[in-house]
N, C-alpha and C positions, 0 to 999 in steps of 0.2 A: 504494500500500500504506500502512494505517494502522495505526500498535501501538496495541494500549488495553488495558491491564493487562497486560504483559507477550505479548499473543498479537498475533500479528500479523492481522489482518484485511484481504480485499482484495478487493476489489470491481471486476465482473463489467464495470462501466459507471462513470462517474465521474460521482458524486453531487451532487449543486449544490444544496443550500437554496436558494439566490436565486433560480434558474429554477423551483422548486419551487412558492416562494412566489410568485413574478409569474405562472405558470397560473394559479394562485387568484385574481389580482387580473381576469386576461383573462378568467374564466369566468366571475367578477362582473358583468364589465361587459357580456360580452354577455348574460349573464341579463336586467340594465337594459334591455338593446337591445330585448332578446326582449317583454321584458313590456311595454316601453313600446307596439311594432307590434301587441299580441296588445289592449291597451287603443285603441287608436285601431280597432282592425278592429272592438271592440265599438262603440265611441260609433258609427260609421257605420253599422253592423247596426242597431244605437238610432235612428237618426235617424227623423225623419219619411217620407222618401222616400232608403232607401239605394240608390246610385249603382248598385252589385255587389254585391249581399250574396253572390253566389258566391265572388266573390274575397275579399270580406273573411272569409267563412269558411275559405277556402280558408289566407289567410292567418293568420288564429288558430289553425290547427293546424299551422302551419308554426312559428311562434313557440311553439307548446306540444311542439314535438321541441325547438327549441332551447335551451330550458330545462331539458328534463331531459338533453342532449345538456351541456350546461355544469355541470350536476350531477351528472353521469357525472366529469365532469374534475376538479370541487374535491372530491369522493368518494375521486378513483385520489390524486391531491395531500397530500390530507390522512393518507391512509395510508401513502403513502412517507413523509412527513414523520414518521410515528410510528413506522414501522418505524428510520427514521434514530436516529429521537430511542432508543428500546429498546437499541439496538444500541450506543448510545456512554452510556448511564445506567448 
């Protein structure tokens, strides 16, 4: 339970900024992860003679969920965080 201007407020689930903030940092990086797999599965589609272009397609759309699958999470993140922030402004 937390007072803020004399009311008391208290919440459902216990709130963590710093867990809040470190999704943001994991959903970063595996975007990085993602784009990086979804750029190599092109140069090989590119190449002269690609190896699998099924699987490298296969894998460029696997890497473009996981992009917006990490973007889904710094999205939910970024709104907890605002609602947090509202709440105590």
């Amino acid at each position: 339970m937390i007072s803020h201007a004399g009311a008391a407020i208290q919440f459902a689930v216990a709130v963590d900024p710093a867990r809040m903030i470190s999704s943001i940092g994991s959903a970063m990086a595996g975007m990085a992860s993602a784009m990086s797999r979804f750029d190599r599965a092109s140069a090989d589609i590119a190449s002269e003679k690609p190896a699998d272009p099924i699987r490298d397609r296969v894998e460029q759309i696997t890497a473009q969920h996981d992009v917006e699958a990490n973007a889904a999470t710094i999205r939910t993140a970024d709104d907890m965080l605002g609602t947090l922030i509202d709440t105590f402004a």
